[in-house]
C-alpha positions as CSV (number, residue, x, y, z in Angstrom):
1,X,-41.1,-17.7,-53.6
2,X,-41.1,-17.7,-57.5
3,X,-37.2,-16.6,-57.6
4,X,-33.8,-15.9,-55.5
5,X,-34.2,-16.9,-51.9
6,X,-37.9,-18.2,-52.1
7,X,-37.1,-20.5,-54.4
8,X,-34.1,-21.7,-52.9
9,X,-35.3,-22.1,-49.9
10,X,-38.7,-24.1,-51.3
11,X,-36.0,-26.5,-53.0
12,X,-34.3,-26.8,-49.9
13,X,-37.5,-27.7,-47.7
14,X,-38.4,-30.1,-50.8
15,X,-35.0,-32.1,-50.6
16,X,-35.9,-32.3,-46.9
17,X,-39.1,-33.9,-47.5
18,X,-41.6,-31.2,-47.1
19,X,-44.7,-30.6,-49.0
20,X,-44.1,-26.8,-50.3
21,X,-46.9,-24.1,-51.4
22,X,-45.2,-21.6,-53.5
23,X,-46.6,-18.6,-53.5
24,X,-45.8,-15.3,-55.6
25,X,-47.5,-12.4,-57.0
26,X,-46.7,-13.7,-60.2
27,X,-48.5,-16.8,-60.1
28,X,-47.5,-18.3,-63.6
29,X,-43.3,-18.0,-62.0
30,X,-44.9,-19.6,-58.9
31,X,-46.6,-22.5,-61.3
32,X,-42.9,-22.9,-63.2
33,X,-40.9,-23.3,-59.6
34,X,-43.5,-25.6,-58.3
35,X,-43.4,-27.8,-61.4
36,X,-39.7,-28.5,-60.2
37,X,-40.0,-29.7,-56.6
38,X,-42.2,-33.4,-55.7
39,X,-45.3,-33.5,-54.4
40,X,-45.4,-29.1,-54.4
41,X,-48.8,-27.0,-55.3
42,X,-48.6,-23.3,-56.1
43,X,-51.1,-20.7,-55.6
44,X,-51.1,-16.6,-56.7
45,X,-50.4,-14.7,-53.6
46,X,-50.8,-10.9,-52.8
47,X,-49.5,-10.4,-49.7
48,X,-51.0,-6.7,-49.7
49,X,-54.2,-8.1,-49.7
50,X,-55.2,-10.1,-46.5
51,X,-58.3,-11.6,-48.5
52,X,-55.3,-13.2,-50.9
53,X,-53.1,-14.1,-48.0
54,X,-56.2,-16.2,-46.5
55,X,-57.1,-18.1,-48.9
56,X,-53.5,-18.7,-50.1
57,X,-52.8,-20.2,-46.4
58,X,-56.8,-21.9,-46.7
59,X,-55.3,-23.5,-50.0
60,X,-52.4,-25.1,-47.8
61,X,-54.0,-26.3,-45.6
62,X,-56.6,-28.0,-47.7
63,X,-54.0,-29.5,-49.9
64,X,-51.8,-30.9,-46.8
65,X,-53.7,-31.7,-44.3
66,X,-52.4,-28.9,-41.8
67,X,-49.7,-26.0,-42.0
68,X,-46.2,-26.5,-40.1
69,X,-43.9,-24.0,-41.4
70,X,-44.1,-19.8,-42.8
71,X,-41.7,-18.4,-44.8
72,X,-42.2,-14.7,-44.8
73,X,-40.1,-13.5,-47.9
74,X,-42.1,-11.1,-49.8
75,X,-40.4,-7.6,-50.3
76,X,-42.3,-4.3,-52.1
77,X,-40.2,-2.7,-54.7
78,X,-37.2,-1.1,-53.9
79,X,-36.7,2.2,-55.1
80,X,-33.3,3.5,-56.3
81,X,-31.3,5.0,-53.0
82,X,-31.4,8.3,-52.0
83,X,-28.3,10.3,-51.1
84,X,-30.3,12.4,-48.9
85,X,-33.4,11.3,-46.4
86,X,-35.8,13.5,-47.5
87,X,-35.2,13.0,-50.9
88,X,-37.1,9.3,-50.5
89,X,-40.5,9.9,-51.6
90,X,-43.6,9.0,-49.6
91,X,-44.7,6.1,-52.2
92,X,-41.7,4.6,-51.6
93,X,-42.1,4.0,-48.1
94,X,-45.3,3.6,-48.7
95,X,-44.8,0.4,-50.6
96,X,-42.7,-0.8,-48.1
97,X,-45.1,-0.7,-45.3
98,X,-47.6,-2.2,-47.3
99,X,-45.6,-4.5,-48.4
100,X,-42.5,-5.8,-46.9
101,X,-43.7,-5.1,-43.3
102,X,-47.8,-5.5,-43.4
103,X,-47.6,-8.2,-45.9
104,X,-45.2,-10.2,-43.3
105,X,-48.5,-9.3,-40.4
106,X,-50.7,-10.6,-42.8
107,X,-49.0,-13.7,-43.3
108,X,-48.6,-14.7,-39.9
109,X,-52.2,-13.6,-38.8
110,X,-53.1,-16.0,-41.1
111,X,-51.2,-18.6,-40.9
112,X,-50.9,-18.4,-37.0
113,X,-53.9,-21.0,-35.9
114,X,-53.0,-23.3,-38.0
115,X,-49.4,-23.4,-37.2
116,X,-50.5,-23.8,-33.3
117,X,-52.4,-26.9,-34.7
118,X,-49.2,-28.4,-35.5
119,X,-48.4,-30.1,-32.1
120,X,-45.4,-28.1,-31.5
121,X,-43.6,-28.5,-35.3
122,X,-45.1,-25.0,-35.7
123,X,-42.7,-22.3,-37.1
124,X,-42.6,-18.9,-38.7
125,X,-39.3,-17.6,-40.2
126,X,-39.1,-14.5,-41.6
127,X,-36.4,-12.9,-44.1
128,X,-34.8,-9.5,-43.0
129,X,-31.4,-8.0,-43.9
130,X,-28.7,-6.2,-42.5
131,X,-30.1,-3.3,-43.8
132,X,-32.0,-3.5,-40.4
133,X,-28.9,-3.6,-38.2
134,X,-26.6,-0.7,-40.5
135,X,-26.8,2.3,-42.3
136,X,-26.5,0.5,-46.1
137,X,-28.7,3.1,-47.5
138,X,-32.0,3.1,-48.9
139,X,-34.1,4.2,-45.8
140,X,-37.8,2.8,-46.7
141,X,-36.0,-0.8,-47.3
142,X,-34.2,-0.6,-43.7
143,X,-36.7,0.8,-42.1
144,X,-39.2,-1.9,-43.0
145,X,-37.0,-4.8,-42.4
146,X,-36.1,-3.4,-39.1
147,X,-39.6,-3.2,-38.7
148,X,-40.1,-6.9,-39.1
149,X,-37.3,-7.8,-36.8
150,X,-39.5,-5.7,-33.9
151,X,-42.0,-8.2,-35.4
152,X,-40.1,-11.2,-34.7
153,X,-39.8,-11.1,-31.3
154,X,-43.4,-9.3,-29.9
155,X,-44.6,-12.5,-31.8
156,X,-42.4,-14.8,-30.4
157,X,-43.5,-13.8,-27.2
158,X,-47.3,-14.6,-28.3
159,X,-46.9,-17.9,-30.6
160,X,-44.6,-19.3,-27.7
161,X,-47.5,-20.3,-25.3
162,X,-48.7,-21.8,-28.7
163,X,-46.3,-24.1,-29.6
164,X,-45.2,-21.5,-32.2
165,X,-41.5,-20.3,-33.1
166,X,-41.0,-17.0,-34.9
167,X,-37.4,-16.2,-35.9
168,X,-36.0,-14.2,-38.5
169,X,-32.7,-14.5,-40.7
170,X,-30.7,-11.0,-41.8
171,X,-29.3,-11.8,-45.3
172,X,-25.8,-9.9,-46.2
173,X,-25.5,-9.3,-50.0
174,X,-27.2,-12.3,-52.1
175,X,-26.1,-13.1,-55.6
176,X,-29.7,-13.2,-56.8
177,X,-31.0,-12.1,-59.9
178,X,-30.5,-8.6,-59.2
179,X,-27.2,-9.3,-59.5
180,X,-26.8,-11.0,-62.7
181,X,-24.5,-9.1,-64.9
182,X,-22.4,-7.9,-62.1
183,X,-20.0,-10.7,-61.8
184,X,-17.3,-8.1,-61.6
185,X,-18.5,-6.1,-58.8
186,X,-19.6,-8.9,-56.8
187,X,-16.2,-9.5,-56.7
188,X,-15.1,-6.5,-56.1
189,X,-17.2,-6.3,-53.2
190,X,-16.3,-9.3,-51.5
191,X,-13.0,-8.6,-51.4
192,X,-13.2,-5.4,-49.9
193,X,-16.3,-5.8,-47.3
194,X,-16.9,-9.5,-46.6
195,X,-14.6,-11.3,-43.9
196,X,-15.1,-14.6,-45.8
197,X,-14.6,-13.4,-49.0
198,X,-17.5,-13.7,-50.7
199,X,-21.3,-12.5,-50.7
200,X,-23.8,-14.9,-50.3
201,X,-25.9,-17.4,-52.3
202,X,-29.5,-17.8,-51.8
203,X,-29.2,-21.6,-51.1
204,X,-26.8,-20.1,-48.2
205,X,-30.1,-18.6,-47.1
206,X,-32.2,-21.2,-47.7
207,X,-29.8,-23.8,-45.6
208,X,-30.2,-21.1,-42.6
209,X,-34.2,-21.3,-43.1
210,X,-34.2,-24.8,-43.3
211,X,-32.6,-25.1,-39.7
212,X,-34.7,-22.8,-38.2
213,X,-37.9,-24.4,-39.2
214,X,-36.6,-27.7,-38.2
215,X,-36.9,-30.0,-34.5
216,X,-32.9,-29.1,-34.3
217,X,-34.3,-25.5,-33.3
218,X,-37.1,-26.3,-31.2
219,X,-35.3,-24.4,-28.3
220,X,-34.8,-20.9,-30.4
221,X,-37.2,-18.3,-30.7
222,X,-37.3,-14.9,-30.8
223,X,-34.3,-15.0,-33.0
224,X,-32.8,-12.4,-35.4
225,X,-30.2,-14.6,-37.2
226,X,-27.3,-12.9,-39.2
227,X,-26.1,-14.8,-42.5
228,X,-24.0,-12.3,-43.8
229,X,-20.4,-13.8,-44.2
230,X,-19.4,-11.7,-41.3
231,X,-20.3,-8.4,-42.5
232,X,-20.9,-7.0,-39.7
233,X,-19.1,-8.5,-36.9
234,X,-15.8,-7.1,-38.5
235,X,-15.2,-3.7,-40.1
236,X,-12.9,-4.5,-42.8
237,X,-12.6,-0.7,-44.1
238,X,-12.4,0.3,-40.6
239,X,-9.5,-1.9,-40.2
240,X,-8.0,-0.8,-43.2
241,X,-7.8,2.8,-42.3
242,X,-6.7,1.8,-38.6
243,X,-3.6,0.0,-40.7
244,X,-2.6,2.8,-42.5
């Protein structure tokens, strides 16, 4: 939660009035992002290592009396795309297993008693992407993310007799730093591919997080939740060729 969305969405929860854990492999970023926000702590987490993932969630609930909300937003790294299937190596997918998918299982196996301790307010949302929904390349990414959108609702169904809600959000293209240096074909890109003309911000993300984990959602669960500026509801290339 050091950078991009996580830290977005920990400011976000912050302005709200919510005491925030940030948690990142890189705990020093995690330190710096905390130091921001009132009344936040921030712990090293590594979410491929269930030992780490328990004590990071012990941590919380030490330092705030109880645990409410998960973000799952940890993601392995991504490996450059492959034109061809078989060409993605085994470590890549690997990673994302481990990672992205496991590190999500981890989370909320840890997390998930305490959140049922939270009289009702408890709430797991989880960061996917379209890449789960569409073929946008890069098959070990999509595959995990699809993976935790299976995820979402088989746990759903178990947190609900709980007092639990487990939804995810499906990001379109974020300007995060990945993207720095590429002002020119983010435009590009929104003009040709995004119905609202734009790709999307990570506080866009973090505004969608924020209602999910909030009373104004108590009746939603189960939920994969696109925020991707229409991406896929309308195939602007598709359209384009049909115009022709």
């Amino acid at each position: 939660a050091a950078r991009g969305i996580g830290a977005a969405t920990a400011r976000r929860l912050a302005a709200e009035g919510a005491r925030v854990l940030v948690t990142d492999v890189d705990g020093e970023a995690a330190r710096a992002t905390a130091a921001e926000l009132p009344g936040a702590e921030s712990v090293r987490c590594d979410v491929s290592d269930q030992g780490s993932v328990d004590a990071a969630v012990a941590y919380a609930v030490e330092a705030f009396g109880g645990l409410d909300v998960l973000v799952n937003n940890a993601l392995g790294p991504v490996a450059p795309d492959r034109d061809r299937f078989e060409d993605e190596p085994e470590e890549g997918w690997a990673v994302q297993h481990e990672v992205t998918f496991l590190g999500a299982v981890r989370c909320a196996r840890a997390a998930l008693p305490h959140l049922a301790a939270a009289g009702g307010r408890g709430a797991i949302v989880t960061i996917g992407s379209v890449n789960a929904e569409a073929d946008f390349g890069n098959h070990a990414y999509s595959a995990a993310k699809a993976g935790l959108a299976s995820l979402t609702r088989t746990l759903a169904g178990d947190a609900a007799a709980r007092g639990v809600r487990v939804n995810q959000i499906n990001p379109g293209t974020i300007a995060t730093r990945a993207w720095e240096g590429k002002e020119e074909g983010l435009a590009a890109l929104a003009e040709r591919v995004y119905p609202l003309g734009r790709v999307g911000t990570p506080d866009d993300i973090a505004a969608a997080v924020a209602f999910l984990a909030s009373p104004d959602a108590s009746w939603i669960t189960g939920t994969v939740l696109r925020v991707d500026g229409g991406l896929l509801a309308v195939n602007r290339h598709f359209r384009e060729v049909l115009g022709d």
